[in-house]
N, C-alpha and C positions, 0 to 999 in steps of 0.2 A: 476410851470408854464407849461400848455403845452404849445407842438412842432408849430408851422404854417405849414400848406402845402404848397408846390409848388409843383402846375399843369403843364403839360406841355404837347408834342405830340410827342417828339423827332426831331424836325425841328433843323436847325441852329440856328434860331432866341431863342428857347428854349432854349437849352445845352446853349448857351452862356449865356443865364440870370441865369440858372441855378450854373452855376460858379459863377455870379458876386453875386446870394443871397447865396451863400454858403459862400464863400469868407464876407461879411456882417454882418451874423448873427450867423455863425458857423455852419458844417454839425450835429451840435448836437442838434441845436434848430429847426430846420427844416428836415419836411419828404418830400421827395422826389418822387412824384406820375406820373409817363409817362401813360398819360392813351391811346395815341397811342399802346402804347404794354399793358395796363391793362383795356381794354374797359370794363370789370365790376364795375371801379369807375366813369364813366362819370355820372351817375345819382347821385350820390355823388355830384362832384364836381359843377355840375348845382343847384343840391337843397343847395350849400354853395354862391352861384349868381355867379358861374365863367360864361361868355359872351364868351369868347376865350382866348387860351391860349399863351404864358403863361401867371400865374397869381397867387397870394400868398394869401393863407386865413392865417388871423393873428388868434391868442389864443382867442382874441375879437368876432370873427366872422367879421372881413370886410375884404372884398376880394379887392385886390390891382390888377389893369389888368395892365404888365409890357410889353412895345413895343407892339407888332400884331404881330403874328406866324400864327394863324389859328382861324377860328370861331368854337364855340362847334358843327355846323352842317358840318364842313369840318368834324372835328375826326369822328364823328358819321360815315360817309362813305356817 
């Protein structure tokens, strides 16, 4: 099975989702993407339909948007 991703910016609202889908699913089944600090994967994460983050693409391809951190045009700058 693949990993799912989790997107995220580094906000509060992230990091704290980020613990609870770790905590969930286990740091082993999920990759872990701050594209605040890796803006090379924002075009990634948008051609996977993330809107804002944070947000989970499962093995399936559906992308989960969890609480409201930031829209994909905040990270962009």
């Amino acid at each position: 099975m693949s990993k799912s991703i989790f997107y995220h910016a580094g906000c509060s609202v992230c990091v704290s989702a980020e613990h609870d889908i770790i905590n969930l699913v286990g740091a082993e089944n999920v990759e872990i993407v701050n594209i605040g600090e890796n803006k090379a994967r924002i075009k990634e994460a948008e051609n996977a339909g993330v809107k804002s983050v944070p947000a989970l693409v499962t093995p399936n391809g559906n992308t989960l948007h969890i609480n409201f951190g930031a829209s994909m045009s905040d990270v962009k700058g």
